[in-house]
MMTF fields as JSON, N, C-alpha, C and O atoms, coordinates in Angstrom:
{
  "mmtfVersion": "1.0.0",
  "mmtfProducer": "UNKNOWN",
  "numBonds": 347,
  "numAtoms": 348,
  "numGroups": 87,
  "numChains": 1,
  "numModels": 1,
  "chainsPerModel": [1],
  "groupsPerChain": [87],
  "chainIdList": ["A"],
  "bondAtomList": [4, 2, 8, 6, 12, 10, 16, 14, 20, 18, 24, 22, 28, 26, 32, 30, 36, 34, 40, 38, 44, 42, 48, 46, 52, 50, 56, 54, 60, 58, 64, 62, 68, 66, 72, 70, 76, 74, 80, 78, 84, 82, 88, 86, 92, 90, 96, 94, 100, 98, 104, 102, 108, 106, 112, 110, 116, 114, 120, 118, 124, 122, 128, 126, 132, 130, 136, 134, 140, 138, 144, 142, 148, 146, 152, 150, 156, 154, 160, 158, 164, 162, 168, 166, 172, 170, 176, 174, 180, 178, 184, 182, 188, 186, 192, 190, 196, 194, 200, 198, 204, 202, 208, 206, 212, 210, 216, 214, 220, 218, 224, 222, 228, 226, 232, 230, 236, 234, 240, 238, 244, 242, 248, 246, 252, 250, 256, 254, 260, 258, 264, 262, 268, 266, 272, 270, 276, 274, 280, 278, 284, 282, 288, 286, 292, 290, 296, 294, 300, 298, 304, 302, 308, 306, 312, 310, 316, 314, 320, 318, 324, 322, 328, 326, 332, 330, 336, 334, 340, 338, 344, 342],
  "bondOrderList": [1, 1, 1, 1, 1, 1, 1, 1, 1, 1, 1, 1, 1, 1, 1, 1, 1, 1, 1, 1, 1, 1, 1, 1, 1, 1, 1, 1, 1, 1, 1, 1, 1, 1, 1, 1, 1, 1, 1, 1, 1, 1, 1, 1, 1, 1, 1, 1, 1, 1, 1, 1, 1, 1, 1, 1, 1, 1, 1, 1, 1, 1, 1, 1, 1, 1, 1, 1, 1, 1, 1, 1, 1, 1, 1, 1, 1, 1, 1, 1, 1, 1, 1, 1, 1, 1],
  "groupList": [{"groupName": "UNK", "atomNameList": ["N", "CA", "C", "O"], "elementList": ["N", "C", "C", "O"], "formalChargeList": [0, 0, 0, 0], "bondAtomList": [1, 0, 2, 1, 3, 2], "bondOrderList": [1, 1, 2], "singleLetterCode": "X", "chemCompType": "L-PEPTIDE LINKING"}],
  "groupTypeList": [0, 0, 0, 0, 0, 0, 0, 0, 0, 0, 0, 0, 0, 0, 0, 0, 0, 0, 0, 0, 0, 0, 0, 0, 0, 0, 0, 0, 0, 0, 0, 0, 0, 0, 0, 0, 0, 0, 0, 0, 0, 0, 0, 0, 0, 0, 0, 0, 0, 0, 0, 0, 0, 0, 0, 0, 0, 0, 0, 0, 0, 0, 0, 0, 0, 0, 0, 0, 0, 0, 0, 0, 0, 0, 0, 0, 0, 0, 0, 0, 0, 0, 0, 0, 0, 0, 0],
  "groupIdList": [1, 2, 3, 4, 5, 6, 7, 8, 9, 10, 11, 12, 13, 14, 15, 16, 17, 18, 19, 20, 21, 22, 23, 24, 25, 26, 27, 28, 29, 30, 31, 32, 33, 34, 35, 36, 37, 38, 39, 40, 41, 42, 43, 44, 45, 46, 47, 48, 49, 50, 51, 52, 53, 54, 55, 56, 57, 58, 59, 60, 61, 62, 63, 64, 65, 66, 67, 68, 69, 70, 71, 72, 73, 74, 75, 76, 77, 78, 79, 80, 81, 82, 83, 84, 85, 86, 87],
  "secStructList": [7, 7, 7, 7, 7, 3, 3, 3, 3, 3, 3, 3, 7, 1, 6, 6, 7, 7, 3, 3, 3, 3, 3, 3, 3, 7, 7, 7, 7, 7, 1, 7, 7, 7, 7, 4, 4, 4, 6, 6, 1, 6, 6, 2, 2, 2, 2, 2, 2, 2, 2, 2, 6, 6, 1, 7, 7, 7, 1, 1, 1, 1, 7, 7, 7, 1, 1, 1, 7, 7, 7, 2, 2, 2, 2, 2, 2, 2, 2, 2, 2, 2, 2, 2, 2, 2, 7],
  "xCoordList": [22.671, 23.37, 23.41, 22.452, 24.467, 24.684, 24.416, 25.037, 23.608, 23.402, 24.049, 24.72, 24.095, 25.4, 24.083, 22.869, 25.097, 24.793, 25.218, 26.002, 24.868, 24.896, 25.649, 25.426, 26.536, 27.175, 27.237, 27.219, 27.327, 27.362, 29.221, 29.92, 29.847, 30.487, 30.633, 30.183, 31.183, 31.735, 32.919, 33.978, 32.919, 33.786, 33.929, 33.128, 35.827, 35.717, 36.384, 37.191, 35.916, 36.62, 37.708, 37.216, 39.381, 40.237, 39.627, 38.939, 39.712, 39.816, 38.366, 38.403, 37.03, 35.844, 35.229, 34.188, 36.267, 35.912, 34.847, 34.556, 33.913, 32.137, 32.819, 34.034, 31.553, 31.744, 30.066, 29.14, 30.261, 29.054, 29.505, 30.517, 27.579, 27.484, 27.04, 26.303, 27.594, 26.952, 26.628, 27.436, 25.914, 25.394, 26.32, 26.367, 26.827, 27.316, 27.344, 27.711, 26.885, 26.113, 27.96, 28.948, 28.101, 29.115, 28.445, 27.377, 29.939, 29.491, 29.755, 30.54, 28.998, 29.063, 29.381, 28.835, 30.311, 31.078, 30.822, 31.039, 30.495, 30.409, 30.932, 30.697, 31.91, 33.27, 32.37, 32.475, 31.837, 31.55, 29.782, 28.767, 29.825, 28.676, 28.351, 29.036, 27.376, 26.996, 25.833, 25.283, 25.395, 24.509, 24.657, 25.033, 24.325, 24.311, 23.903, 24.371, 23.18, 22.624, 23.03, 22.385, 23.974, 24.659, 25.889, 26.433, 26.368, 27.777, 27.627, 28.772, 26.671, 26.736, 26.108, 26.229, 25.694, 25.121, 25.992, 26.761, 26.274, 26.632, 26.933, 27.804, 26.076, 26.111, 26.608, 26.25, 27.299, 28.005, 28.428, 28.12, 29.517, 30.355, 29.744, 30.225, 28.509, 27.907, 26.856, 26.418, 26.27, 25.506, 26.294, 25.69, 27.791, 28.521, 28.977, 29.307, 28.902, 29.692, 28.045, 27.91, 26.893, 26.029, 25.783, 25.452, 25.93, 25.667, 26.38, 25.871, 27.553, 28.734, 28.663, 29.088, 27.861, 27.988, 26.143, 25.53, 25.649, 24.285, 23.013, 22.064, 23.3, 22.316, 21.005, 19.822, 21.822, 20.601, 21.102, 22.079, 19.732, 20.059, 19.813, 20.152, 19.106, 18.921, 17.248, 16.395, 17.063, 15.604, 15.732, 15.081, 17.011, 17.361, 18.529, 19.191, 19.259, 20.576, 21.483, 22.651, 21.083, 21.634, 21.037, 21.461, 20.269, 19.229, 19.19, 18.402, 19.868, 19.487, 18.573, 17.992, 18.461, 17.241, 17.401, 16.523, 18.899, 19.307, 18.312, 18.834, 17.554, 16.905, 15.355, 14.605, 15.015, 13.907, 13.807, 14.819, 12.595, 12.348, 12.358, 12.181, 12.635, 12.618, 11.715, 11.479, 10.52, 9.615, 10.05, 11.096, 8.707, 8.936, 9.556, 10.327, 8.917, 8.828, 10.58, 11.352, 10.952, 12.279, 13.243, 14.31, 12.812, 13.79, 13.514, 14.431, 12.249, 12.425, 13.253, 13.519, 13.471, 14.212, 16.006, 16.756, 16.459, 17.938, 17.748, 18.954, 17.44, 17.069, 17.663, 18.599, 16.7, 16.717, 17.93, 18.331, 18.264, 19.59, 20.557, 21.623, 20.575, 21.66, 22.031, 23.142, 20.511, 20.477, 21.226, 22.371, 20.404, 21.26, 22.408, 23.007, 23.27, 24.524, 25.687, 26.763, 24.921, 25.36, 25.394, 26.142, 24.492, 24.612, 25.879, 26.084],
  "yCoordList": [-27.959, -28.467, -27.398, -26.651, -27.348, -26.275, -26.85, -27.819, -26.24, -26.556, -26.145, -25.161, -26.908, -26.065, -24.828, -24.815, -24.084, -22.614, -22.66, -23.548, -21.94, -21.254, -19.708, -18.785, -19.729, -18.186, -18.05, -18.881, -16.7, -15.645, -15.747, -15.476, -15.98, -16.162, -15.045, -15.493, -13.895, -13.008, -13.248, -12.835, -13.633, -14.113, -13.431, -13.497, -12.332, -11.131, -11.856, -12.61, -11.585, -12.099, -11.034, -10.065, -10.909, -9.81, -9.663, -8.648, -10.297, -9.833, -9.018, -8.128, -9.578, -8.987, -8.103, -7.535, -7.854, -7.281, -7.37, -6.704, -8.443, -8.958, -9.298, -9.423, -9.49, -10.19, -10.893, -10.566, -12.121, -13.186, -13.602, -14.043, -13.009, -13.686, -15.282, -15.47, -16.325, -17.46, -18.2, -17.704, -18.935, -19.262, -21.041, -21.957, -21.014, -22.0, -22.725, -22.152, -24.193, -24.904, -24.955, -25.101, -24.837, -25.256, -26.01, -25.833, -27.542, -28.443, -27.973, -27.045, -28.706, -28.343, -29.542, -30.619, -29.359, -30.271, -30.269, -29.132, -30.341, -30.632, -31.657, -32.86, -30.657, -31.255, -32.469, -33.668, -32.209, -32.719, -33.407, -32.711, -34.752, -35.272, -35.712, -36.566, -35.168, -35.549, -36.375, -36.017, -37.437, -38.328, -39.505, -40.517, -39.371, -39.935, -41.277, -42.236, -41.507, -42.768, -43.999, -45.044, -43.716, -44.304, -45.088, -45.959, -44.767, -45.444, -47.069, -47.52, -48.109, -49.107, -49.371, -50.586, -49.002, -49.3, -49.637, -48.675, -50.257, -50.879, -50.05, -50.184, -49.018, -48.118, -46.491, -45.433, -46.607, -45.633, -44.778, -43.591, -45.446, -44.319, -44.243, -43.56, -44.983, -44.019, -43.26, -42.442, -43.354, -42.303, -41.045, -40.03, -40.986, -39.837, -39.204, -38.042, -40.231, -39.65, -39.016, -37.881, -39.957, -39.054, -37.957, -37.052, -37.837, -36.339, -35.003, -33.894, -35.33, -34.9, -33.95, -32.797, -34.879, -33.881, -33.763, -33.549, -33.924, -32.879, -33.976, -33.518, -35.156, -36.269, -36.484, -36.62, -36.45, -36.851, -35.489, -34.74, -35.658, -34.515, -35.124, -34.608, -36.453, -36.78, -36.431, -35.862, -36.809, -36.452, -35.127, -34.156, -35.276, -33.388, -33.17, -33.753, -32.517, -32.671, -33.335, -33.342, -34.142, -35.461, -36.834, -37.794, -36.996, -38.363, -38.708, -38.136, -39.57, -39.854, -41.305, -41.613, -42.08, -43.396, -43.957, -43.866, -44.988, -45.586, -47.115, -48.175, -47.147, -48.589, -48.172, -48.986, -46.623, -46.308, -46.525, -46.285, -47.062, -47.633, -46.358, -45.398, -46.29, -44.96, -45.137, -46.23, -43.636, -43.159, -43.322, -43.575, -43.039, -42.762, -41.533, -41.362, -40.53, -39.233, -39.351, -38.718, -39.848, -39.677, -39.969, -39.372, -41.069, -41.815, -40.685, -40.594, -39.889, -39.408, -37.516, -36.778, -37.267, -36.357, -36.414, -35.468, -37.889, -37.744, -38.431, -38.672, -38.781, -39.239, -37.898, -37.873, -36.519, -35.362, -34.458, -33.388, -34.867, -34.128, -34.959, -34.353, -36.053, -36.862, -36.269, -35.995, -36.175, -36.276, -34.379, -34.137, -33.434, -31.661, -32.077, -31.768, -32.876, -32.828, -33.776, -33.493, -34.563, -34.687, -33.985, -34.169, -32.932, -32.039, -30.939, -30.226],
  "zCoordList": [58.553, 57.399, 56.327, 56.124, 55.693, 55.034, 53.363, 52.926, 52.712, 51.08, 50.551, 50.863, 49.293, 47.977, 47.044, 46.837, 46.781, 46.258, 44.931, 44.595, 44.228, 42.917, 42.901, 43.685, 41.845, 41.953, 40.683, 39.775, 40.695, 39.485, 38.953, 39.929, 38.018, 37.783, 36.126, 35.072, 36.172, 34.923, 34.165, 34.635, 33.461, 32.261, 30.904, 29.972, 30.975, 29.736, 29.338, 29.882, 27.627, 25.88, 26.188, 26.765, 25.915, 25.783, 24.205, 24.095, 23.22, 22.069, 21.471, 20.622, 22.162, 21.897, 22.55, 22.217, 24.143, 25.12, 25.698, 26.692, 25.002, 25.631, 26.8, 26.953, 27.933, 29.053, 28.803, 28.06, 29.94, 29.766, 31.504, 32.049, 32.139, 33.471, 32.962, 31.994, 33.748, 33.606, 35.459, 36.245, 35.956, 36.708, 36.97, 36.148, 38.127, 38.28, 39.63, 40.656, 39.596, 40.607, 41.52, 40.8, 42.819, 43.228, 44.204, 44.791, 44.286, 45.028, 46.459, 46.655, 47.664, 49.028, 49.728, 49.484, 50.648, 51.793, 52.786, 52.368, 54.026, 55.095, 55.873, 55.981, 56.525, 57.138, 58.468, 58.211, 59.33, 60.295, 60.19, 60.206, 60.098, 60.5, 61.91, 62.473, 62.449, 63.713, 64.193, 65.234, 63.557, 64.081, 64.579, 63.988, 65.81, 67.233, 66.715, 67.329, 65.777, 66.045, 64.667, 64.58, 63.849, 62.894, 63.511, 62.834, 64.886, 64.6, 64.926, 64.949, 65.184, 64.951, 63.478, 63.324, 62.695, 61.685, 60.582, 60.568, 59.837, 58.411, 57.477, 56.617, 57.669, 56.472, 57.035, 56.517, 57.938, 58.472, 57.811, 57.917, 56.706, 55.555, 54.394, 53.489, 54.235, 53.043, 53.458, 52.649, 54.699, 55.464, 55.329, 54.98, 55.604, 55.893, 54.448, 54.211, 53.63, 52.175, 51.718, 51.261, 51.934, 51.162, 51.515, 50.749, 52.983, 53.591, 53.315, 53.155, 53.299, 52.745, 51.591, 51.518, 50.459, 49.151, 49.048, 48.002, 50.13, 50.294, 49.297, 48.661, 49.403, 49.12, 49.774, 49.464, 50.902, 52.3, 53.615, 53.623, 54.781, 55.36, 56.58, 57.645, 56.471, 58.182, 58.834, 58.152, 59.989, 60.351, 60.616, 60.232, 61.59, 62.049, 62.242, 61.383, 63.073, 62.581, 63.393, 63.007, 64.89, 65.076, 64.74, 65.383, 63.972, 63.606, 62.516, 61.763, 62.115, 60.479, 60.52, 59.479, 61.558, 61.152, 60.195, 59.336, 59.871, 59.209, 59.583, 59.239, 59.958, 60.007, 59.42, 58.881, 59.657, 58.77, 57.645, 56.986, 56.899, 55.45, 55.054, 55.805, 53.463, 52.755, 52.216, 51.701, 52.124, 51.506, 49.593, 48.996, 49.177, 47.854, 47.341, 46.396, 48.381, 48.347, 48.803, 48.082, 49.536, 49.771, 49.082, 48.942, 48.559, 47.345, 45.903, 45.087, 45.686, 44.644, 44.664, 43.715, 46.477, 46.308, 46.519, 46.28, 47.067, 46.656, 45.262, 45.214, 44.478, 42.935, 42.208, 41.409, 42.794, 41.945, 42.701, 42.244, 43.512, 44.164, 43.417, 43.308, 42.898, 42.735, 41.096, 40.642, 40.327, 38.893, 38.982, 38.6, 39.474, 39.75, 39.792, 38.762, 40.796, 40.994, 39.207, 38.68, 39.017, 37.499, 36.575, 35.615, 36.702, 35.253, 35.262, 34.28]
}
């Protein structure tokens, strides 16, 4: 699964001729979800939309265990992927 990245982005004033690097979060897509074990499940298309923009990642990269209870620990890292992707 591929993560979203951060890039360097240079931006020149014509009139002050300053330039300013600034740091900018770009979002990440992932065209193809492949887990084998979602397609009877209920929650199919938001399994795929969260994966999509890099919410959730799955056990590995055909397994996501949509009937597995979620950890705390789990719930508090798409929480902080969710809150990064708002700012």
């Amino acid at each position: 699964m591929s993560r979203c990245r951060s890039i360097s982005l240079t931006i020149k004033n014509d009139r002050s001729k300053r330039t300013k690097t600034t740091r900018v979060r770009v979002p990440c897509f992932i065209d193809e979800i492949a887990f084998i074990d979602i397609e009877n499940s209920t929650y199919k298309e938001a399994i795929k939309y969260c994966t999509r923009v890099g919410l959730i990642s799955g056990m590995d990269s055909t397994h996501m265990a949509p009937s597995k209870a979620l950890t705390r620990a789990e719930l508090m890292s798409i929480l902080i992927r969710l809150n990064d992707n708002l700012k």
